[in-house]
LUMMILUM-369330 format. One line per 3 residues: number of its first residue (from 1); their letters; for each residue z, x, y of C-alpha. Coordinates in pm, whole numbers, plus 50000, padded with zeros to 5 digits. Example, Ala and Ser with C-alpha at 12.3 -4.5 7.8 and 13.67 -1.06 7.14 Angstrom:
REM LUMMILUM-369330
1	AS	50780,51230,49550 | 50714,51367,49894
REM end
This chain:
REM LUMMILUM-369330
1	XXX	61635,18164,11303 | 61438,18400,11057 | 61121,18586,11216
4	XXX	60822,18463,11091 | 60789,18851,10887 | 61159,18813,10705
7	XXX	61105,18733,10342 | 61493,18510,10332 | 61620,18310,10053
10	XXX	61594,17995,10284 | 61230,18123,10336 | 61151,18144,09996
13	XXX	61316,17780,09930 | 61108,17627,10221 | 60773,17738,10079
16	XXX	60786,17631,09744 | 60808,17337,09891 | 60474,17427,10115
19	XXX	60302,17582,09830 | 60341,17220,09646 | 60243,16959,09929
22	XXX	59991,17172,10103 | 59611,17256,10092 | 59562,17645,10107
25	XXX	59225,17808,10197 | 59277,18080,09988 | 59532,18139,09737
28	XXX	59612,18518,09601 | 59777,18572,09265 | 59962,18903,09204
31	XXX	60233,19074,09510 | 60119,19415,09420 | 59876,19651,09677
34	XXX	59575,19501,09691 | 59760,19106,09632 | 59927,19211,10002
37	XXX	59594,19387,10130 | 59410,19041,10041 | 59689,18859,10226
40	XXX	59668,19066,10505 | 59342,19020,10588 | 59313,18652,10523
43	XXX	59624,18588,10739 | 59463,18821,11025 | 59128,18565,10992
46	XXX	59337,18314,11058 | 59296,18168,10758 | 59546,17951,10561
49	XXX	59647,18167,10263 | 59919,18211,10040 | 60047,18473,09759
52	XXX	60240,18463,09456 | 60403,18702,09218 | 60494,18644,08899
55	XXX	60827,18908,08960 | 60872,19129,09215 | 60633,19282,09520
58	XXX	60490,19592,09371 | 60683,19584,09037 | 60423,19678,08836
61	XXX	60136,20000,08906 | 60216,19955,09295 | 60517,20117,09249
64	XXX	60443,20363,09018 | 60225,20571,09164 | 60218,20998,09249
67	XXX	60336,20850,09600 | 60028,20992,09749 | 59782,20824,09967
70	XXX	59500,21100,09866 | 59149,21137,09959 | 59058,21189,09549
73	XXX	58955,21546,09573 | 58902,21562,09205 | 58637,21280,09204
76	XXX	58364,21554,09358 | 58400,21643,08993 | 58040,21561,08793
79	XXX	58292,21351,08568 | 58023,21230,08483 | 57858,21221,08870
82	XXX	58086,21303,09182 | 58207,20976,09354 | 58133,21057,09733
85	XXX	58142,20739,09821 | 58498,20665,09679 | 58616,21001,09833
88	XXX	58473,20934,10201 | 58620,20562,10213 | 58967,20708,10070
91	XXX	58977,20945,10358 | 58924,20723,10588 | 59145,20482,10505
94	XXX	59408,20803,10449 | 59307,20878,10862 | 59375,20528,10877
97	XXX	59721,20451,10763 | 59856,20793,10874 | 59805,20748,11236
100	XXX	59733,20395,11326 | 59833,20116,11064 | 60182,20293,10887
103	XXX	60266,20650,11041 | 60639,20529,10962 | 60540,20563,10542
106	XXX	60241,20765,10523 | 60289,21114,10618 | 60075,21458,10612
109	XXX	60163,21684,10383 | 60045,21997,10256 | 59909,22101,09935
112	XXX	59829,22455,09719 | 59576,22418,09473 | 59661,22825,09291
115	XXX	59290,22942,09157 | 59340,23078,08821 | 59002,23270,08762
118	XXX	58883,23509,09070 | 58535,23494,09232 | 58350,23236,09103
121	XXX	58624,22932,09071 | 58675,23032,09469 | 58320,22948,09548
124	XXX	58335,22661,09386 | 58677,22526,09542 | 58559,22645,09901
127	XXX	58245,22477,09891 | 58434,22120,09736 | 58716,22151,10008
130	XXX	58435,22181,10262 | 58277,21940,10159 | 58596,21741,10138
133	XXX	58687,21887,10496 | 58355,21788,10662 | 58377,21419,10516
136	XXX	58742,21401,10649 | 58977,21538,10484 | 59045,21750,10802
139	XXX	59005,21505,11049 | 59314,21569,11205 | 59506,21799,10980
142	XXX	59423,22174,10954 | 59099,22259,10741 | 59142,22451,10375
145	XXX	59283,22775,10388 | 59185,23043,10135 | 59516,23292,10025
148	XXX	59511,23591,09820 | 59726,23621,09501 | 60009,23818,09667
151	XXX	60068,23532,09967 | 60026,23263,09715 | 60297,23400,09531
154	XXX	60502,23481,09861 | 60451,23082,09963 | 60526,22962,09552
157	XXX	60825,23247,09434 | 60845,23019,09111 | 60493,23093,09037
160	XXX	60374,23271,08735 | 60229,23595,08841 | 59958,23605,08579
163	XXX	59919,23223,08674 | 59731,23303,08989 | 59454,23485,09128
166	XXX	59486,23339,09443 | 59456,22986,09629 | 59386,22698,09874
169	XXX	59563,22549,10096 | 59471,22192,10188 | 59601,21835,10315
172	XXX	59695,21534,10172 | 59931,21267,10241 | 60253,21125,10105
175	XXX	60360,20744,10066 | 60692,20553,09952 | 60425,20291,09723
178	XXX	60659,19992,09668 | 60838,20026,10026 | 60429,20025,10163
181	XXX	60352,19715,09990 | 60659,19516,10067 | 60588,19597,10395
184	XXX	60243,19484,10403 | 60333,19156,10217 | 60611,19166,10532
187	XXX	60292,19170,10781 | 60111,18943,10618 | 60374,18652,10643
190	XXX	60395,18786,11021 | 60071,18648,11067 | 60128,18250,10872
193	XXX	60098,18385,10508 | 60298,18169,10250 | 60476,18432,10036
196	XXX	60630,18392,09705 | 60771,18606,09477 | 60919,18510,09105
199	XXX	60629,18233,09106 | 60436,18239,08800 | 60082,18142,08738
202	XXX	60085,17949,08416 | 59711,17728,08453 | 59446,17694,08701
205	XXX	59349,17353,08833 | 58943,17265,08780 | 58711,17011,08908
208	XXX	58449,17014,08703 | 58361,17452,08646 | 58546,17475,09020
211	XXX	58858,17613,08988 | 59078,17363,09281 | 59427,17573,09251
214	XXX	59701,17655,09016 | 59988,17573,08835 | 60292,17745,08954
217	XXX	60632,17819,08762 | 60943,17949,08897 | 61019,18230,08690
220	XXX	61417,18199,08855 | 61450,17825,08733 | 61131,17736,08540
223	XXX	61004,17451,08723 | 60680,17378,08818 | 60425,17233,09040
226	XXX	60038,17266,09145 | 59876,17460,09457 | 59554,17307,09581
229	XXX	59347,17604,09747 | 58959,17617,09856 | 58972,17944,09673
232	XXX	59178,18162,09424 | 59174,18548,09440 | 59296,18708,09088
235	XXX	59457,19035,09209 | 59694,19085,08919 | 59602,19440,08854
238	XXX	59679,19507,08466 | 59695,19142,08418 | 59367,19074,08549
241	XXX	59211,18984,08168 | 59475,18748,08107 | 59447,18533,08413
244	XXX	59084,18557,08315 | 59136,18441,08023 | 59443,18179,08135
247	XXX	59077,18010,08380 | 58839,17964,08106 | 58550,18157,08340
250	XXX	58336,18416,08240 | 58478,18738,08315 | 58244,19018,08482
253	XXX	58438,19291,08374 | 58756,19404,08182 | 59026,19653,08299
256	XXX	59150,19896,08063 | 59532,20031,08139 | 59579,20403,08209
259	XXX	59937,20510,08191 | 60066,20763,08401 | 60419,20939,08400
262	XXX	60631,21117,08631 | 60955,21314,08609 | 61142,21357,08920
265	XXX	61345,21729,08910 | 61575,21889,09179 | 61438,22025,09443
268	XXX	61620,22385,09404 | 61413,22393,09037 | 61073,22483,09159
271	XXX	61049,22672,09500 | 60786,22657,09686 | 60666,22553,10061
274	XXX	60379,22343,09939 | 60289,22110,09700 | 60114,22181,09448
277	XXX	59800,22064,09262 | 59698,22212,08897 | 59395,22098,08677
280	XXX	59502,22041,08313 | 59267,21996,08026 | 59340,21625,08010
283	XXX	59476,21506,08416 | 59581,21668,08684 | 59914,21822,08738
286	XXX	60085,21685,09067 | 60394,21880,09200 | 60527,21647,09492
289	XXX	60803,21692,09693 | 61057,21379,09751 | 61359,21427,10005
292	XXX	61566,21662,09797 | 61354,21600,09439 | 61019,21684,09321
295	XXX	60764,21454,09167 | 60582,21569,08850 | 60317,21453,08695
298	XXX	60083,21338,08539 | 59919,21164,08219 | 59649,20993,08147
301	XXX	59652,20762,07829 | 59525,20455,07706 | 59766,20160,07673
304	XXX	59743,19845,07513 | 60137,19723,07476 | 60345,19557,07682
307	XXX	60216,19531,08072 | 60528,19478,08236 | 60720,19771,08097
310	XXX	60515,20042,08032 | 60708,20343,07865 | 60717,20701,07909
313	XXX	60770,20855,07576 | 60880,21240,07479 | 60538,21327,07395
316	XXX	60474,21209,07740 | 60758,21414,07858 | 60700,21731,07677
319	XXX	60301,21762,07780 | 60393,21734,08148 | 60741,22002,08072
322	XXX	60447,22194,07905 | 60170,22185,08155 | 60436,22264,08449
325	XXX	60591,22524,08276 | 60302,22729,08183 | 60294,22831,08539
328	XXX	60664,22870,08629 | 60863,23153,08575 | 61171,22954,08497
331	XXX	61079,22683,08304 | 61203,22321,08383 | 61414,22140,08098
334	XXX	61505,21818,08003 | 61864,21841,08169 | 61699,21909,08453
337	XXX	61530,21582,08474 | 61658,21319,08701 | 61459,21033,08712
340	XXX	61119,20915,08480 | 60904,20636,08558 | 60558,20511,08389
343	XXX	60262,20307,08549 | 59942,20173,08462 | 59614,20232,08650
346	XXX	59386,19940,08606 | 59100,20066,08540 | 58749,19860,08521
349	XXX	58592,19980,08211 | 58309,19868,08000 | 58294,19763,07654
352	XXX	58383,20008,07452 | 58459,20334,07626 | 58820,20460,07600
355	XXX	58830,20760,07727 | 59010,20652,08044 | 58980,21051,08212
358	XXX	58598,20905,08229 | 58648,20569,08373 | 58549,20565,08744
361	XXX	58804,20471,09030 | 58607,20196,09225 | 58689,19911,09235
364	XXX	58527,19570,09182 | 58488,19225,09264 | 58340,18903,09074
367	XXX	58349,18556,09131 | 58366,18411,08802 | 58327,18077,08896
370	XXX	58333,17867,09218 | 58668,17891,09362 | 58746,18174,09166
373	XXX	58731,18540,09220 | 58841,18824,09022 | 58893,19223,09160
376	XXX	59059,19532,09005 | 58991,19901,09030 | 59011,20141,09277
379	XXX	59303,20334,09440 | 59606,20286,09637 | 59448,20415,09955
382	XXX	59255,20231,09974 | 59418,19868,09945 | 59304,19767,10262
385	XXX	58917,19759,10153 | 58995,19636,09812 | 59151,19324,09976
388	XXX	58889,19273,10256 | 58610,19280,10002 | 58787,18999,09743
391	XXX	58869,18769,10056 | 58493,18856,10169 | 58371,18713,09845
394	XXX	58647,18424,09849 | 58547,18308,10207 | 58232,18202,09981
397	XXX	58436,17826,09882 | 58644,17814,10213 | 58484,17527,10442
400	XXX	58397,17646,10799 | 58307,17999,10979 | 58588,18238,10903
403	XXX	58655,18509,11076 | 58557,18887,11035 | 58823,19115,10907
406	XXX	59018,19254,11119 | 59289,19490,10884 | 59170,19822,11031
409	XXX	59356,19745,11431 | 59631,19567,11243 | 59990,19792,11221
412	XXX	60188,19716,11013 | 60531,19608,11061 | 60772,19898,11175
415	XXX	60472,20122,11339 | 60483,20008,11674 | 60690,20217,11861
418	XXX	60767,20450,11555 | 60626,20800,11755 | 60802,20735,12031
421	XXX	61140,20676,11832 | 61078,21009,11638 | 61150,21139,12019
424	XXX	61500,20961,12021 | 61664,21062,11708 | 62004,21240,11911
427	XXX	61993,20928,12123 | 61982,20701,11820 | 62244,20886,11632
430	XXX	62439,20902,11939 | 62441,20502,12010 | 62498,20364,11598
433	XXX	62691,20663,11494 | 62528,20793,11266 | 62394,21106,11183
436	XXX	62012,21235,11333 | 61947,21280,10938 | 62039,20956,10876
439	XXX	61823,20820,11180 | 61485,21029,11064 | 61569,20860,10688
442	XXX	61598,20510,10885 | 61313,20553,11117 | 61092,20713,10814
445	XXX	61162,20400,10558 | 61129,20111,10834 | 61015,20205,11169
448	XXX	61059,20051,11459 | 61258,19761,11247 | 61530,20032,11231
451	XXX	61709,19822,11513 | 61706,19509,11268 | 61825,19712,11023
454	XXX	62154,19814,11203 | 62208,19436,11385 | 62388,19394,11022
457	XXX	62650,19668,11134 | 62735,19498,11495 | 62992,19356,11274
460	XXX	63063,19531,10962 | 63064,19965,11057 | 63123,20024,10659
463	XXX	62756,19907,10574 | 62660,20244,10791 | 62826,20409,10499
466	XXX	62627,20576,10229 | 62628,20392,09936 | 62887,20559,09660
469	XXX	62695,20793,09393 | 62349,20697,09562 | 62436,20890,09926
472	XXX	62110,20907,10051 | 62109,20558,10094 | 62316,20329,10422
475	XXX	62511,20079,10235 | 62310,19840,10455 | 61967,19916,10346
478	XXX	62096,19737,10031 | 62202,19419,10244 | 61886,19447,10435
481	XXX	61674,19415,10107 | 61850,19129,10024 | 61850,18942,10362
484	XXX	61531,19015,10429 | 61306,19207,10229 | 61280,18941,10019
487	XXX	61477,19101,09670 | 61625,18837,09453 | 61760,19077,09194
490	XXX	62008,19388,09139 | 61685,19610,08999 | 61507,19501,09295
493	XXX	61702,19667,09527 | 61731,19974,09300 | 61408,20050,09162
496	XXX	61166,19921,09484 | 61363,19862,09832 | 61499,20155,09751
499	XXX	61431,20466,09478 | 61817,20526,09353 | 61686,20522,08990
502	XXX	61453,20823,08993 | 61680,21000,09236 | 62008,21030,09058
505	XXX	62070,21147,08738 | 62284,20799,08641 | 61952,20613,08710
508	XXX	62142,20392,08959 | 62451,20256,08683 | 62703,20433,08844
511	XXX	62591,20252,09225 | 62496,19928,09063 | 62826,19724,09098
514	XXX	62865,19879,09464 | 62493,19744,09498 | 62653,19424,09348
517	XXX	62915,19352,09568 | 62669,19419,09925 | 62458,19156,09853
520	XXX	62605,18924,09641 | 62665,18733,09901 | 62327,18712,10029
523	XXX	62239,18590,09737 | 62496,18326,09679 | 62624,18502,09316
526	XXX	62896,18430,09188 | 63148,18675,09013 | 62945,18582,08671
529	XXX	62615,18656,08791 | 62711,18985,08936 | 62843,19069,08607
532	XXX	62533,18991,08464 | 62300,19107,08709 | 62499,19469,08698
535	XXX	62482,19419,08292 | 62108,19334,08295 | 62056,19646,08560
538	XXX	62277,19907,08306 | 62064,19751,07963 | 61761,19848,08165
541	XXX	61863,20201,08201 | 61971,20265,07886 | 61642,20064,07760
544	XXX	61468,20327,07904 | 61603,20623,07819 | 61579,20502,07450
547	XXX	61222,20471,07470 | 61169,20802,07633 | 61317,20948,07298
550	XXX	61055,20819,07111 | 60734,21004,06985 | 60491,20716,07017
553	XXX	60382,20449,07259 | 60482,20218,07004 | 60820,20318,06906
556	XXX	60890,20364,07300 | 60712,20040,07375 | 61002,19837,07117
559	XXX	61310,20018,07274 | 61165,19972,07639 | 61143,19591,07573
562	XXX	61526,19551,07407 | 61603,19506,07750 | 61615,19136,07873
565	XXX	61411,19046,08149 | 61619,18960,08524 | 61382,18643,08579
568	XXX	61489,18434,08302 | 61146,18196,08278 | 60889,18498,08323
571	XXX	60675,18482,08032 | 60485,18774,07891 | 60101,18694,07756
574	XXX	60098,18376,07995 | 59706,18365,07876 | 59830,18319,07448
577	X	60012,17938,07573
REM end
């Protein structure tokens, strides 16, 4: 029998079934961050809630993120007022997930911010880092740390000399986004939520101007059926206008997208002991490291194509080569690039202002009508809130008391037990054999559930192989994502379980019929859909590295989307029906 937390194909079989004879307190649409955050805390209530997503947990901005659960430094910036209260609620929540709720998948880590202009910029930065420092940012990792030129570039040897005058050292944290979310969404059906992914919202159900529930589709088989729920939370991120629009309410605000890019580079390309954090005249220049890669980026563009796939373009690609290279002293090229990936940041932004450098990072929450409420904004870190303030406004149309919240004594699934495992890593290795490297991956990606993860070798030792041309990777993390972190296709497993297609130069093709063949039978394909599924996976790739040819968003935006989708009944612009 399943545990109530395993998102199983029998699982997700039994509660479409729920989702269609049931009535739900509150019903969330959209699996990414603050989707599972809103879950989480209506499960924890003890309310009766469920979630849907139209494709995958975290496929869109959720898993396209810096990786970073950051305290937002730069908003002390006037740009145009400093956001203190955004910065002291990030940092908290940062405190938060990196010591009591996910210490498994958020971890310290430490960051150079090189000053370029001597006396005066080092006033500034020490009094914003104390300032950061004192509203805690240094809570329990060291305080900034002021360097002269000659140990910065002792601590960064790829460092421009004449890029530096000197620099700080300070704390941030790092975060695997879509592995994070899943896990959430795993917590929250831990405590009784429905969850549902490749479920489509295609109409909302009204009594009157009360919204009463949805219609669902399948997006695997394109049936459908109605949800009855008390309330409906719209926490579809980038999509948030169009299920607006799909309700016939009022909206309260807009979102504008943002799109950010990344490059992912060898780690032996940039040395350094830190990572590192650069202003630029447009963003900011992130230099993260990730296992045996660094993370680069990144942008920050207005987009108005295609939601779904947003696409990284050269021009994209050349200002961040540009920006990085400026301060290297051997520059970074395009062969050197591994891995590219593009998100959107939903931004709430009001009628006519574009500049999206200039659109604040809080987030908001409307109810647009009774029985429906609407959020977007903020940042990853902090989820948690996000979600606790659009169930707080729900809880508005849900009969009886609820609850208070009660997200902030909640671990998630995989940290109990997680610091005292990092003590056991010889004993661990000793007893599965494997290697302590491949233990601290384990133990660092699921936690204490690294014990469920290895039940699927008691019978099978080859799945404690590494997977062929994707070695950082157990062959049986890709059967675990299939059995029970709830991925129903081949660029699930790739892209979000795990990162093989910004970590290896193939993008994943070369693993994808190895990939295939592990949990095919999880999944009940047959030798034609694993064909197609590994076919669907390689048209992806090369999708993508069409469009990052291209000069414009357009021009990218028509290669990306040559590609067919892997949910056959998804529909793009559900809101133009």
């Amino acid at each position: 029998m399943s545990a109530p937390s395993e998102l199983t194909l029998e699982l997700r079989e039994s509660n479409w079934d729920r989702l269609g004879s049931e009535q739900f307190d509150i019903l969330i649409i959209g699996g990414g961050s603050v989707g599972a955050g809103a879950a989480l805390d209506a499960a924890t209530r003890g309310l009766k809630v469920a979630m849907v997503e139209a494709r995958d947990l975290a496929c869109g901005s959720s898993s396209r993120s810096s990786k970073m659960f950051h305290g937002g430094l730069r908003y002390l910036q006037p740009n145009p007022i400093p956001q203190f209260g955004l910065v002291a609620e990030s940092l908290h929540e940062r405190e938060l997930s990196m010591h009591t709720l996910a210490p498994h998948l958020v971890k310290p880590l430490k960051f150079i911010y090189p000053l370029t202009t001597p006396f005066f910029e080092r006033i500034m930065m020490f009094c914003g880092f104390t300032l950061y420092d004192r509203m805690g940012g240094a809570k329990t990792v060291p305080m900034q740390k002021h360097f002269s030129r000659k140990k910065i570039l002792k601590k960064i040897p790829s460092l421009k000399p004449n890029a530096t005058c000197g620099g700080v050292q300070y704390y941030d944290t790092l975060v695997d986004d879509a592995r994070h979310t899943m896990m959430v969404t795993r917590t929250a059906a831990k405590y009784g939520a429905v969850i549902r992914t490749s479920t489509q919202v295609v109409d909302f159900l009204k009594e009157g101007d009360r919204v009463v529930g949805v219609t669902i589709k399948d997006t695997e088989d394109g049936r459908t059926q109605n949800v009855k729920a008390s309330a409906v939370i719209n926490a579809t991120g980038v999509w948030t206008d169009e299920m607006q629009n799909l309700s016939g309410a009022t909206a309260k605000f807009h979102v504008h997208q943002s799109k950010g890019i990344h490059i992912v580079v060898p780690k032996d390309r940039i040395k350094s002991d830190s990572a590192l954090c650069f202003v630029t005249e447009k963003s900011v220049l992130f230099v993260i490291p990730w296992g045996n890669y660094w993370i680069v980026g990144t942008t920050d563009t207005s987009w108005k194509l295609d939601l779904a796939h947003p696409a990284a373009t050269k021009t994209d690609i050349d200002y961040v080569l540009e920006e990085l290279n400026s301060r290297l002293q051997e520059p970074v090229t395009y062969a050197d690039i591994v891995g590219v990936y593009a998100g959107l940041r939903p931004l709430v932004a009001q009628a006519g202002q574009e500049n999206t450098e200039k659109l604040a990072r809080n987030h908001e929450v409307a109810r647009l009508c009774p029985g429906l409420v609407s959020v977007a904004g903020g940042k990853y870190t902090t989820y948690r809130v996000i979600g606790k303030d659009a169930v707080e406004a729900a809880i508005k149309d849900v009969p009886g008391q609820v609850a208070k919240s009660t997200t902030e004594e909640t671990p998630i699934i995989g940290a109990d037990g997680y610091w005292a495992l990092t003590n056991q890593l010889d004993a661990l290795a000793s007893k599965y054999g494997i290697t302590v490297d491949q233990v601290d991956h384990l133990l660092n990606r699921y936690g204490s559930l690294i014990f469920d993860v290895l039940s699927y070798t008691k019978d099978d030792e080859s799945l404690k192989k590494p997977i062929t041309n994707a070695e950082g990777y157990l062959r049986v993390e890709a059967v675990y994502a299939a059995a029970v972190e709830g991925a129903l296709h081949l660029e699930d497993v790739i892209t979000r379980r795990t990162r093989i297609s910004i970590e290896y130069d193939d993008r994943g093709m070369d693993s994808a019929q190895e990939i295939a063949d592990l949990i095919a039978p999880i999944l009940g394909w047959d030798d034609a859909t694993k064909e197609k599924e590994v076919k669907l996976y390689r048209d992806r790739v090369v999708a993508e590295l069409n469009s990052q040819k291209a000069i414009t968003d357009e021009e990218a935006d028509a290669l990306r989307n040559q590609a067919d989708e892997a949910r056959p009944a998804y529909v793009d612009d559900i809101d133009k029906k």
